[in-house]
N, C-alpha and C positions, 0 to 999 in steps of 0.2 A: 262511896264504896269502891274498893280499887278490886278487879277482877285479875283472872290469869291475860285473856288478853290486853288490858290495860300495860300490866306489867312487861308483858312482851314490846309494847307499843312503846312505853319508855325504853328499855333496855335497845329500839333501834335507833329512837333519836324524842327525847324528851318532847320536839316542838308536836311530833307526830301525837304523842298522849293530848298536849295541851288543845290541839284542832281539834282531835276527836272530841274530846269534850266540850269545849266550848264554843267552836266555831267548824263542824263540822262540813258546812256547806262551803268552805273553803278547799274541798279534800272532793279530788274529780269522783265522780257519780262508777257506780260497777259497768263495766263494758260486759256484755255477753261472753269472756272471753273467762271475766272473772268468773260470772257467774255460771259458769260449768265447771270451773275451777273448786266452788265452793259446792256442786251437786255432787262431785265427783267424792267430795270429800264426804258428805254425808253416805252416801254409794261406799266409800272405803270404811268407817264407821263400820257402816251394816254389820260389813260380809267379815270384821275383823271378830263378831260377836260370837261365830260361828267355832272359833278358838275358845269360849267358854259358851258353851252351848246351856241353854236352860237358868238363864240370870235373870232378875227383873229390873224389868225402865223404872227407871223413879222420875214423874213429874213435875214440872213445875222448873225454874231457875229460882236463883237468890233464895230470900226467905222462908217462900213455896217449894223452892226444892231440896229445901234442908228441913221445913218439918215434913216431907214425907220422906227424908234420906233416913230420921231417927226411926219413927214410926217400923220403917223396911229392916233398919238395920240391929233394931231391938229385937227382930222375931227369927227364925230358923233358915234365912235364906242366907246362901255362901255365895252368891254374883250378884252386884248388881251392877245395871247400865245408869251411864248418867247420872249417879248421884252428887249431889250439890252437899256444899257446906258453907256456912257463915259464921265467921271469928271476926269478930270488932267490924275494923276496917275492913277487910277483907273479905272475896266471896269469890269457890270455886267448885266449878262445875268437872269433873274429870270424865274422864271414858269409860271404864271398866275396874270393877274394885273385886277383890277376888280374898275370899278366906284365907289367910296364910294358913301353913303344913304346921300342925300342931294347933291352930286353935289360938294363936298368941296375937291378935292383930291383924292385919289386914295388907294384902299386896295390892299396890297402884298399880295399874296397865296403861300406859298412854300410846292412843294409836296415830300414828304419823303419815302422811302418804308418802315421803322421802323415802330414799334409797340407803340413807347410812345414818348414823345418829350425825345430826347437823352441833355446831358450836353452840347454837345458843336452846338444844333441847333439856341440859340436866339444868338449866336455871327456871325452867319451865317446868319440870319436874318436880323442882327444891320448892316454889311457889305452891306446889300442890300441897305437897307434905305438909309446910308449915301451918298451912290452911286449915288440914283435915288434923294435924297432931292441936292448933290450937283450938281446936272446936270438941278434944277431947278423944279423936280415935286415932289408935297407935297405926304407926305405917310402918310395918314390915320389911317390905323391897320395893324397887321402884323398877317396875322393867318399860322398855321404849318397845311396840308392836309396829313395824313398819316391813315396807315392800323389798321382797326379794327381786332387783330387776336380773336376776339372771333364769328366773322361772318361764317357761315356758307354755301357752295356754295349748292343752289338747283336747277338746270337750269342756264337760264344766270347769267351772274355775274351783280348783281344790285348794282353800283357805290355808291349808299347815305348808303344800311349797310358796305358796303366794307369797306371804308376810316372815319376816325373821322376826325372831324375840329377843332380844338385848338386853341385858341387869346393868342398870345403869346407876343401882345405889350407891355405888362408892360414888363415882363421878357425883349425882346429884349431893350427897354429903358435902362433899371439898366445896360446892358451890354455894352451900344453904347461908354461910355468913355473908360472901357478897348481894347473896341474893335476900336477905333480910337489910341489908342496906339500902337496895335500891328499893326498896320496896317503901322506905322511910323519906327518900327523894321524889320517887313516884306521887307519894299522897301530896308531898309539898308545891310538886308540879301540879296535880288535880286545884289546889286553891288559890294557886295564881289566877289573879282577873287583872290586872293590867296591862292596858294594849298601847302602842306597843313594846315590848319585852325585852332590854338588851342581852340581860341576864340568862333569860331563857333563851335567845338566838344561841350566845355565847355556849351553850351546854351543847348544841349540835356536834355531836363529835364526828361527823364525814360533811362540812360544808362543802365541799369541792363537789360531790355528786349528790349529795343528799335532796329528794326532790321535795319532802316539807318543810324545808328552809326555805322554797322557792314559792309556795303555796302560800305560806306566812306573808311571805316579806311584799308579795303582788297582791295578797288580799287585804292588806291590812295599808294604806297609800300614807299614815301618816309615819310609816316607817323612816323618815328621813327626820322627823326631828329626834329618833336617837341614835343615829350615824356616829357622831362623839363617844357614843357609850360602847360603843362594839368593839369584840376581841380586835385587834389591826388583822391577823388573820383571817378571819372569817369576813369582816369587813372588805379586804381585798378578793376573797374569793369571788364574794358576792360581785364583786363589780364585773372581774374576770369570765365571769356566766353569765355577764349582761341580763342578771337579775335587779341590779340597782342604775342607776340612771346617774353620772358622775357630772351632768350638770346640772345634778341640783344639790353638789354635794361641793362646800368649800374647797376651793385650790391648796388650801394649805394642810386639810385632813387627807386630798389626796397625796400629798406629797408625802406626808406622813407615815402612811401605810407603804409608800415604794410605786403608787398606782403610774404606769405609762399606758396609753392607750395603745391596743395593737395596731402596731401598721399593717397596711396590707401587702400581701409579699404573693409572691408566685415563682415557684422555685423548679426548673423542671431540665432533667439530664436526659436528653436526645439520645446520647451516645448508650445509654443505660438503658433506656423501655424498648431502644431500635434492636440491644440485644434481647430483649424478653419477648419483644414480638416477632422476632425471628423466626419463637419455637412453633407459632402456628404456620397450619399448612391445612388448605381449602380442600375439600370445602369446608365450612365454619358450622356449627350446630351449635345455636345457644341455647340452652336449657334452663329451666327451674322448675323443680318441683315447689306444690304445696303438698305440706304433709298433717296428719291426725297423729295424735297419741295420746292414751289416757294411764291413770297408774292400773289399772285392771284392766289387761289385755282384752282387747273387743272381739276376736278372731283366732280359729285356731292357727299354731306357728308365728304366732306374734307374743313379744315382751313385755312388759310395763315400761310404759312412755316410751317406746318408738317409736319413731318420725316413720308413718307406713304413709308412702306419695296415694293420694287418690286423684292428683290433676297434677299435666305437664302443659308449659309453650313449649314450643321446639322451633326456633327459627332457623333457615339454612338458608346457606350463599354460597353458592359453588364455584365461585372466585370474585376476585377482588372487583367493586364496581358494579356486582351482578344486581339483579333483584331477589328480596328476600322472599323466601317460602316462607307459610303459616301452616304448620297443625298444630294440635289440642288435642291433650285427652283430660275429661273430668267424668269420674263415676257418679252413675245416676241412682243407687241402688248403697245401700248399706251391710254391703260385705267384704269382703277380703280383695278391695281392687289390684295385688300385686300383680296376680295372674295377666288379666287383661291388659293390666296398663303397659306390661314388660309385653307382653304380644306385639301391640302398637308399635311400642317404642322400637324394638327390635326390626319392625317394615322399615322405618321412617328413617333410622340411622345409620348409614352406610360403614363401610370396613375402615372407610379412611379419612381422614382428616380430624382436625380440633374441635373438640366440645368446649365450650365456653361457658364459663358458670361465674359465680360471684360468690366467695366464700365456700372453696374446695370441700373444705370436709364435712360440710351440711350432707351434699352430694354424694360425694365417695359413702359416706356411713351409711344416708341409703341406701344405695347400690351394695354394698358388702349386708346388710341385712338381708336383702331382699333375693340378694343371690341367695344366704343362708336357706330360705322358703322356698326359693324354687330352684333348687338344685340344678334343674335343666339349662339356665339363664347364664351359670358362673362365667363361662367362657364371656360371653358379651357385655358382663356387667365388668369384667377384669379389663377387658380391653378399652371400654367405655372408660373406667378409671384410670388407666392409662394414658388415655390421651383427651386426659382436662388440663384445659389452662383455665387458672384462675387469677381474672383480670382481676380482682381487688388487689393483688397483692403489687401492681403498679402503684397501689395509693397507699400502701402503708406507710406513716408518717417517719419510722425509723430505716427506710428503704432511699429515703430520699431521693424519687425520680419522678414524681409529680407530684409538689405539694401548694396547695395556697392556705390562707387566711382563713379565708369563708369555708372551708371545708370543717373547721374546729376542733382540729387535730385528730378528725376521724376517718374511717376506712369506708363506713359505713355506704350503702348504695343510696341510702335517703338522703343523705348530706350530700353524696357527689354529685348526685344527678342535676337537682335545683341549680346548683353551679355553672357546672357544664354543660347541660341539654335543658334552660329550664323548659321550655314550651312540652317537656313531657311530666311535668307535675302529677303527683298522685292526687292531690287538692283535688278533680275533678273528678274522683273516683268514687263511688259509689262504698265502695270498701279500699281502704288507704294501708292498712298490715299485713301483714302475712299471721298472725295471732286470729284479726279477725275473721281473714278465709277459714283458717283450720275451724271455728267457732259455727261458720256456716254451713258447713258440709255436711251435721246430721240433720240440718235444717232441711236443707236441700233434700236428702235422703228418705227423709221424715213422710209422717201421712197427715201431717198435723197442719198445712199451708194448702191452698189450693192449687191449682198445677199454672196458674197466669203469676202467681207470687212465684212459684218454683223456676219458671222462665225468668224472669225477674233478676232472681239468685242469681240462676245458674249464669246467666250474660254477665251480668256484676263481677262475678270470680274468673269468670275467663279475661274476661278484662283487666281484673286484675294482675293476672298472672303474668298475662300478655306484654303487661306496659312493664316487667322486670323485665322479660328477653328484650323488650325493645330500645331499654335504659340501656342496656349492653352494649347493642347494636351502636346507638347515638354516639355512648361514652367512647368506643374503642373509635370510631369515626373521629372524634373530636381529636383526639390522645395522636392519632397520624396525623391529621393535620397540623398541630402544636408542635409535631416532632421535623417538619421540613423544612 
């Protein structure tokens, strides 16, 4: 039985359908990071229901939730939640099903937590309809229920600014033939059992980044006896991601595809970074925030998904050579840390000199939110964005003033640092993303851990934070010496 998610799964890259169902434990386990990702989402569900107020849940999935979708939808109720249907192959669950005006059918409502209708939502839509028109009930309209991120929370959360409504039935129409296509490739990919697949590799349509091509081709080891069978494309990428191994693959199917191994290079304009670092002037403040954001604003004067900072490093060196200062700020308590933390911050940072960050406009957009809240701050948060330098933009690879190999043509602070400074590895860190800090801070805030687990935390995330300012610190040391 192919579901709406299924069908999604194929539409992002067939191989992702075929793990799911068949070799599942090939597909990394949920990080805490998803898994408030997907509470959130049940949380957005809810509060969307509130827009048709007085509907009923129908129970059950698959077969269970299509005989009590009939049962519900043969008697005099005009909303229901979650009702399920089953045609043939097919079986879908929707969000919200709403009487159409006149009595003629039924409008679909699908609720989204995104900000705009995304490209692949009316195919997701058109999957519903065909679902629910071949199971026998007529669909009306099809509207898309998603987040207003320009709403504002002031007190409770009021559902009709929250969420925008979107008629997305034309768009889903114009899609229902593609999307009845793949639906007929979808089941073909669900009855593939032969491993391994060149066929199926070959159908990945973003090999370059796609990360269950990767998943596939390392969990599955006897993927080298069909090396001969693969697109040359994909084939080469594979190798270029140093997902396949090129000696175990004949010299002459390398040569075939165009495969050279990368050399290793280190490419670096002295005369180019000595003018970028010109513009700093001591003392030095390196900074990072970590930040929280959900699509239902937590706080009054916050947005859906803003980056709201609840923890900073703040390192300073008051000239060149000096020893570095350490403060920290990370909120212990589960409310609106902007106040406090711009308090802090505002001690700790002087009138003058470079702020150092890594990836400018994380930073800047903070600080332009957060002034937005605290009006009082604008002056210090303008000046503060003023005067950031942001050292990643020494490493962008189309910048050409410090690039190597081992970097893998990224910007990225995770990729530089191992390079350049490894001995500050995040490997020994208790929390290794910036995903998984945000993930921990209602942990932290929580009543639900004891307070020796909360110390625990709390050290973990400072430490975390800590080793970004410090990755700076290293990196910019490094980058001056390279350049004399």
């Amino acid at each position: 039985m192919l579901t709406k998610t299924d069908l999604m799964r194929y539409m992002e890259c067939p191989v992702y359908l075929w793990l799911a169902k068949h070799r599942p434990e090939l597909i990394p386990e949920d990080t805490p990071e998803t898994e408030r990702i997907f509470a959130m989402g049940r949380e957005v569900d809810d509060l969307a229901r509130d827009l048709f107020p007085g509907g009923i849940e129908v129970k059950g999935y698959n077969r269970e939730g299509w005989q009590n979708t009939q049962k519900i939808i043969q008697g005099p109720a005009s909303i229901l939640y979650q009702p399920t249907v089953v045609a043939g192959d097919l079986s879908c669950r929707a969000d919200i099903l709403t009487k159409s005006k006149g009595g003629k059918g039924w409008d679909l409502n699908e609720v989204k937590m995104a900000t705009s209708v995304k490209r692949e939502y009316p195919y997701d839509v058109a999957f519903q309809r065909i679902c629910f028109e071949n199971a026998g009930i007529h669909i009306a309209r099809t509207n898309l229920v998603h987040i207003n991120n320009q709403y504002i929370r002031q007190g409770d959360i009021e559902p009709k600014k929250l969420f925008t409504t979107e008629d997305i039935t034309d768009a889903a129409y114009k899609k229902t033939p593609q999307t009845k296509e793949s639906i007929e490739k979808a089941l073909v990919v669900v009855e593939r059992r032969e491993t391994p697949d060149a066929e199926l590799l070959g159908s990945c349509p973003l090999p370059r980044s796609c990360e269950y091509i990767q998943y596939y081709c390392e969990g599955i080891p006897e993927i080298y006896s069909i090396i001969s069978a693969l697109p040359p494309k994909h084939l080469l990428t594979l190798l270029e991601r140093k997902i396949l191994d090129p000696k175990k693959i004949p010299t002459d199917i390398l040569k075939s595809v165009g495969y050279k191994p990368e050399e290793e290079f280190t490419q670096i304009d002295p005369a180019g970074i000595k003018k970028e670092l010109a513009q700093l002037k001591y003392p030095l403040y390196f900074l990072d925030y970590e930040t929280y954001g959900l699509a239902i604003p937590p706080f009054d004067g916050t947005r859906p998904y803003q980056n709201i900072p609840f923890q900073y490093s703040l390192l300073t060196q008051e000239k060149k050579n000096a020893p570095i200062r350490e403060t920290e700020f990370l909120a212990r308590t589960y409310e609106n840390s902007v106040p406090a933390l711009l308090a802090q911050l505002k001690q700790e940072v002087g009138p003058k000199g470079s702020i150092v960050v890594w990836h400018a406009s994380f930073e800047m957009g903070c600080n332009n939110e957060m002034a937005r809240m605290e009006p009082s701050y604008v002056d210090f948060l303008q000046a503060v964005n003023d005067r950031i330098f942001d050292l990643m933009l020494i490493f962008k690879r189309n910048r050409e003033l410090y690039t190597k190999s081992e970097f893998q043509k990224s910007a990225s602070l995770k990729k530089i640092l191992p390079v350049l400074c490894p001995e500050l590895s995040y490997e020994s860190l208790a929390i290794q993303e910036g995903l998984e800090a945000s993930a921990s801070w209602p942990v932290l805030t929580s009543d639900k851990i004891p307070e020796s687990e909360k110390a625990k935390l709390a050290k973990d995330m400072l430490e975390y934070c800590k080793r970004d300012t410090y990755a700076m610190v290293c990196i910019l040391e490094r980058v001056e010496k390279d350049i004399l």
